[in-house]
C-alpha positions as CSV (number, residue, x, y, z in Angstrom):
1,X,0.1,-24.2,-1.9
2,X,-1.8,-25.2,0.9
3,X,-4.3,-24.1,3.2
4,X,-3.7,-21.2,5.7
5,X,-3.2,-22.9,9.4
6,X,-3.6,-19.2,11.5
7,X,-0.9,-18.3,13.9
8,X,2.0,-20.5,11.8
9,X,4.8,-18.4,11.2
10,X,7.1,-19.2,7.8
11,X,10.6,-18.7,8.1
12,X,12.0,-20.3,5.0
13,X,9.7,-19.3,2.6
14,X,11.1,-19.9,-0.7
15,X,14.8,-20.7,0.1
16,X,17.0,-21.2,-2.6
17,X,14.1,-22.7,-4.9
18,X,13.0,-19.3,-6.5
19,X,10.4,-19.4,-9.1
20,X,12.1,-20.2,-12.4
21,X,9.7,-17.8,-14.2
22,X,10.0,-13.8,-15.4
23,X,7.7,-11.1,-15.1
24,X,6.0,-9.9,-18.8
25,X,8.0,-9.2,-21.3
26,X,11.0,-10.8,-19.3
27,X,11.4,-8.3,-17.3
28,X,13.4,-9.2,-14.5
29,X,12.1,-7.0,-11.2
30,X,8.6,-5.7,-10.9
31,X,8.1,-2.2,-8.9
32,X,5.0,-1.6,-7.0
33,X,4.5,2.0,-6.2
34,X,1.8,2.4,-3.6
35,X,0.0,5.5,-2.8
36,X,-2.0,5.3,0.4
37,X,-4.9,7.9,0.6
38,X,-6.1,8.3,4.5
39,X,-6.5,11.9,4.4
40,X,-10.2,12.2,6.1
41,X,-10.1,8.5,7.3
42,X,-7.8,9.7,10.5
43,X,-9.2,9.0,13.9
44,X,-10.4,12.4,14.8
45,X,-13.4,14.1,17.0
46,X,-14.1,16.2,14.3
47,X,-15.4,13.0,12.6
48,X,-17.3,11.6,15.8
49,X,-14.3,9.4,16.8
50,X,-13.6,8.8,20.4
51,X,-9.6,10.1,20.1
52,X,-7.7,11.9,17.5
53,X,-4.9,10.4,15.3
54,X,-1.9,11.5,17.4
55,X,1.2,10.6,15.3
56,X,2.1,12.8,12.7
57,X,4.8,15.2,10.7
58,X,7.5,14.0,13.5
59,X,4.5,15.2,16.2
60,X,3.7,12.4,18.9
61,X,0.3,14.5,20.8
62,X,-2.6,13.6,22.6
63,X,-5.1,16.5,23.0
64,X,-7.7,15.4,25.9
65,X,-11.0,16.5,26.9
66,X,-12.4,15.4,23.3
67,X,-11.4,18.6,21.8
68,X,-10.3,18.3,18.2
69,X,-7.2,18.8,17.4
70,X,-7.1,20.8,14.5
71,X,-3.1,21.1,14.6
72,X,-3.2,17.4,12.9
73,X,-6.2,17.6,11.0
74,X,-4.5,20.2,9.2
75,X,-1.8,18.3,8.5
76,X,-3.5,15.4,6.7
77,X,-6.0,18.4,4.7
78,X,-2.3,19.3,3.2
79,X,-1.8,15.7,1.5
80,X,-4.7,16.4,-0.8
81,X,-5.0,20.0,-1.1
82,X,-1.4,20.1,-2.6
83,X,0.8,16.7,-1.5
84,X,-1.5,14.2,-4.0
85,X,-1.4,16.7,-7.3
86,X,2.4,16.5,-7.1
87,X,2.3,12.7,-7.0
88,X,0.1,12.5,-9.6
89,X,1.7,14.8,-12.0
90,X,5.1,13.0,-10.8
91,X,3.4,9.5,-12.6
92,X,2.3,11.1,-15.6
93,X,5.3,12.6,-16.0
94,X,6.8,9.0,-16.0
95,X,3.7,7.5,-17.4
96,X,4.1,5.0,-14.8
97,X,0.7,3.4,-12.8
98,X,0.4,2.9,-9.5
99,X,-2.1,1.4,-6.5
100,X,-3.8,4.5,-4.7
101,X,-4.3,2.2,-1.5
102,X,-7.5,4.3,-0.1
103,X,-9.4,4.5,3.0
104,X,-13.5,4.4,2.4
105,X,-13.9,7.4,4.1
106,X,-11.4,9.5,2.4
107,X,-12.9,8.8,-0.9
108,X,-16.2,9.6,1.2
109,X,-14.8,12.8,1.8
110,X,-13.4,13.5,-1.1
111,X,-14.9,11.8,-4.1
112,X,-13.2,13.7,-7.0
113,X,-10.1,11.4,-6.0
114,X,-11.9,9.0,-8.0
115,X,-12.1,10.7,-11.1
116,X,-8.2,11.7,-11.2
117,X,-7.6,8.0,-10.1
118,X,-9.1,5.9,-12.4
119,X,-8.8,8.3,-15.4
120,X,-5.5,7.4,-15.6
121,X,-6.1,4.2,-15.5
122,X,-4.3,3.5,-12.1
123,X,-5.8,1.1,-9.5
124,X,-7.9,1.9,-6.5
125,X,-7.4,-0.8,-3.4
126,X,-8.9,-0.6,-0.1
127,X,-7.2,0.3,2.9
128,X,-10.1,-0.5,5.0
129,X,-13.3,1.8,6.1
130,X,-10.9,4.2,8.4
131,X,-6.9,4.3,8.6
132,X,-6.7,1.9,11.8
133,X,-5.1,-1.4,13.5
134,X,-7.5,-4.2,12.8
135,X,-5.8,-5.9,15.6
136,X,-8.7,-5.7,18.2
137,X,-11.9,-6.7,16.1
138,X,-14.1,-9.5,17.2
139,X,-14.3,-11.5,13.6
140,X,-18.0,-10.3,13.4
141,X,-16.8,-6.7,14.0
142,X,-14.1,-7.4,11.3
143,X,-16.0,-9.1,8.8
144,X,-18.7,-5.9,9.0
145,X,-15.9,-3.4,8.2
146,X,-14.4,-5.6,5.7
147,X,-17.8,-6.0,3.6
148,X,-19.0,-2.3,4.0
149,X,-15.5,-0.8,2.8
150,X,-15.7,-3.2,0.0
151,X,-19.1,-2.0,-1.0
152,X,-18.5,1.6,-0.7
153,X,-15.8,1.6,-2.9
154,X,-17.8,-0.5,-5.4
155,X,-20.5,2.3,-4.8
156,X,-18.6,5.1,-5.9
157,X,-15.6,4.2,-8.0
158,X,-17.9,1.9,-10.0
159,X,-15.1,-0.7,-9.8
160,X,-14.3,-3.3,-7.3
161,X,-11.4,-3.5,-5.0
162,X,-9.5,-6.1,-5.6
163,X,-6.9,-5.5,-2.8
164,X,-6.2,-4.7,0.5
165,X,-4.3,-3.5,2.9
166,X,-4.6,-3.2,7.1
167,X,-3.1,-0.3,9.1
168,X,0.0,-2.0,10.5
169,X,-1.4,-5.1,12.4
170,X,-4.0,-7.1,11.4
171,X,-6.5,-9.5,13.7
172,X,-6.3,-13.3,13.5
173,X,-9.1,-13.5,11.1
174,X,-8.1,-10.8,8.9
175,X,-7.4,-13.0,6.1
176,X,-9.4,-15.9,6.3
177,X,-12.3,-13.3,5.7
178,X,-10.9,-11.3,3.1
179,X,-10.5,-15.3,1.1
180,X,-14.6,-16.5,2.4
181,X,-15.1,-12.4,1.6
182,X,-15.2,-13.6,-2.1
183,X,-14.2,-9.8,-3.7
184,X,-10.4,-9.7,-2.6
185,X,-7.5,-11.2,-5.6
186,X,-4.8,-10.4,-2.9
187,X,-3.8,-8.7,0.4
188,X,-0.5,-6.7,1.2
189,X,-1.0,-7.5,5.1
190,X,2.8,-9.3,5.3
191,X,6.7,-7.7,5.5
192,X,8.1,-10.9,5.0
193,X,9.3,-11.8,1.5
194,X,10.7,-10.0,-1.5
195,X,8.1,-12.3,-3.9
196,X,4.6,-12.8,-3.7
197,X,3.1,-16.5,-2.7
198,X,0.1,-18.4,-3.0
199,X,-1.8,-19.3,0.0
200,X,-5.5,-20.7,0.5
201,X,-8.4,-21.0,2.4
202,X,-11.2,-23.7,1.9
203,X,-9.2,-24.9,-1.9
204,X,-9.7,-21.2,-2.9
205,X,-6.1,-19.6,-3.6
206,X,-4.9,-16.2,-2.8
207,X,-2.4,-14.2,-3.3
208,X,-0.1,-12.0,-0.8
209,X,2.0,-9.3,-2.0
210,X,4.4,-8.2,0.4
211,X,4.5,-4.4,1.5
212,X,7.5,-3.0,2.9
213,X,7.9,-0.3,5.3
214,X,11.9,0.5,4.6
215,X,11.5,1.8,1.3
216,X,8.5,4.0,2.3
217,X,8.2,7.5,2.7
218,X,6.8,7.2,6.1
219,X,10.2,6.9,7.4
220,X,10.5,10.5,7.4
221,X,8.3,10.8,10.2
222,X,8.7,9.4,13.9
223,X,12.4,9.9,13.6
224,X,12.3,7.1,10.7
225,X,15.7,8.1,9.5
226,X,14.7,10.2,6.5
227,X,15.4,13.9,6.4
228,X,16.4,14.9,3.3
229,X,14.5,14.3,0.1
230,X,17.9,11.9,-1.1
231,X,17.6,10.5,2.1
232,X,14.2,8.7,0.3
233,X,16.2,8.5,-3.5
234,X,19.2,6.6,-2.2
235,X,18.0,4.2,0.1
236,X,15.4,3.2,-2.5
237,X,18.0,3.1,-4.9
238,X,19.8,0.9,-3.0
239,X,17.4,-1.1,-2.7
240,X,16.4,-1.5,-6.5
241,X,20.1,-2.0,-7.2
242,X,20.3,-5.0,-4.5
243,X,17.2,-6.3,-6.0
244,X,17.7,-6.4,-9.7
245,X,21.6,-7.8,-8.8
246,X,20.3,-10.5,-7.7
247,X,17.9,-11.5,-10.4
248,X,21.5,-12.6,-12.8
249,X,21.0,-15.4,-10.0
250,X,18.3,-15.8,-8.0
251,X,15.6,-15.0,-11.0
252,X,12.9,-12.4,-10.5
253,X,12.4,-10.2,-7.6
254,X,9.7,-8.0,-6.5
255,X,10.2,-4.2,-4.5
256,X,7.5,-1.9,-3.3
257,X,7.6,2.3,-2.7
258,X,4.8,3.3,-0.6
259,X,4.1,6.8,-0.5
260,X,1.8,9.2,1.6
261,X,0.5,12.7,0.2
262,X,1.0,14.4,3.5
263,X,4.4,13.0,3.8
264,X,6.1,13.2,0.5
265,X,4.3,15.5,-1.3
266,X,5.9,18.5,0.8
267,X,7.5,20.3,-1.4
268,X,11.2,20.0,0.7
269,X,11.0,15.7,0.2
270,X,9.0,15.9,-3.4
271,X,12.5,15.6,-5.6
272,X,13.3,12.3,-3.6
273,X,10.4,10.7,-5.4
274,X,11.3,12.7,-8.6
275,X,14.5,11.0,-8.9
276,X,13.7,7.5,-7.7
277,X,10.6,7.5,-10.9
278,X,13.2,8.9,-12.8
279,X,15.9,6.4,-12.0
280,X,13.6,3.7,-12.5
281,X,12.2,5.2,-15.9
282,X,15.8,4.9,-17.6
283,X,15.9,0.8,-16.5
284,X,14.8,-1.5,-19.2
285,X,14.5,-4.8,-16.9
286,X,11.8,-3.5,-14.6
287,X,8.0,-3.9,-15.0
288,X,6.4,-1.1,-12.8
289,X,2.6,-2.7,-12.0
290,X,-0.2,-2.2,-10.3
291,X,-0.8,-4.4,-7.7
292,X,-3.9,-5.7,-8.9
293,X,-2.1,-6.9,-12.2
294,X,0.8,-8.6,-10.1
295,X,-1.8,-10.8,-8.3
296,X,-3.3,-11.8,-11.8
297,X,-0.1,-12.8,-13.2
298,X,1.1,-14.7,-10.0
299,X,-2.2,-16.1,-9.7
300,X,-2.2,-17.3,-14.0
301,X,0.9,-18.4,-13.8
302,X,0.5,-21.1,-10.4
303,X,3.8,-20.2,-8.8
């Protein structure tokens, strides 16, 4: 483990040496579903932003002349008012937990998320203040947004994030703040392994958890690929075959599902997700987790 040098890029990673551990209960792959709540967090007039969020539901717009546009503001309303109750039910159908990756804004907006969150004992992460690129923030800037969506989620969960995640691209200082921040256990801000790994910052360590954006439903928007609702099933399928393959030799692997209410909660892409939780529900070797409890483990453990 050593201290994070900014800018160095890791190509090798792991290589061949892969940890010589298992997950609990010797389970061989651990699933991370990840449900991202941004609903209200958008960029939008309506909200006293300067622009509106312009890329959704295969829809690339730009409305000028600071008008909303209430085209996409409708689209995001449907993730709650009907995409986020078939997810949920989908997980307690499954009793399976997941991390509801949320924007402090959207809870804001819409504070009986918490309640049907943490009742069911699933974890609530922060996906920064507003659902935006972090990319351009002075580290002042950054380190105001950072704190203040911290303390807003404290304020009205009553629990602490202990994650986070960045719209896309992060700044330089992203991560080294989230570390001298003191709150954060982990960040999801990389694409680049199929494990978590230790870094640190000042001797204190933390821990990444790699997100992935193939085996997300976003990918049925922007032309991402995905039409069909087994578009979503097989890829990720694929995917969690490939994976737990490779644990008979290369020990244990990790795989994340990320999933939007406004995206696959219609009720034309809902089955994909059906099946996938369903799929996974029938394997014996897997240990679906919450983020949060990933981190602890990889964290306890020293890896």
């Amino acid at each position: 483990m050593q201290d994070i040098e900014l800018n160095k890029r890791d190509f090798f990673g792991y290589g061949k040496s892969k940890p010589k551990i298992n997950w609990p209960d010797n389970n061989k792959l651990a699933l991370s579903i990840v449900v991202n709540i941004e609903e209200g967090a958008e960029l939008s007039i309506s909200s006293g932003d300067s622009a509106n969020e312009h890329v959704y539901e295969n829809n690339v717009t730009k409305i000028e002349n600071n008008i909303p546009d209430l085209c996409m503001e409708s689209h995001f309303e449907y993730g709650l008012r009907s995409g986020f109750w078939r997810i949920i039910d989908l997980l307690d159908k499954y009793k399976l937990k997941a991390t509801f990756s949320c924007c402090s804004q959207a809870l804001e907006k819409s504070p009986w998320l918490i309640k049907e969150i943490l009742t069911r004992e699933h974890e609530i992460s922060a996906h920064s203040i507003k659902w935006i690129s972090h990319s351009h923030f002075s580290e002042d800037e950054e380190k105001k947004i950072i704190s203040q969506c911290y303390d807003d989620i404290l304020k009205l969960s009553g629990k602490p994030p202990l994650g986070w995640h960045t719209r896309s691209a992060t700044s330089l200082n992203t991560r080294k703040l989230l570390i001298e921040h003191g709150g954060f256990l982990y960040d999801s801000n990389a694409y680049n392994d199929d494990l978590p790994y230790l870094v640190s910052f000042k001797k204190k360590p933390f821990v990444v958890i790699p997100y992935a954006f193939d085996t997300n439903d976003m990918r049925f928007e922007s032309n991402g690929g995905f039409v069909h609702s087994d578009d979503f099933f097989n890829y990720c399928k694929n995917a969690f075959d490939q994976l737990l393959l490779e644990t008979k030799d290369q020990g244990l692997k990790m795989m994340s599902i990320g999933l939007h209410p406004r995206i696959i909660g219609r009720p034309g892409r809902i089955n994909g997700l059906n099946k996938i939780l369903e799929y996974v529900s029938r394997n014996k070797n897997v240990w679906v987790s919450k983020r949060e409890d990933i981190a602890k483990y990889w964290t306890e453990t020293k890896i």
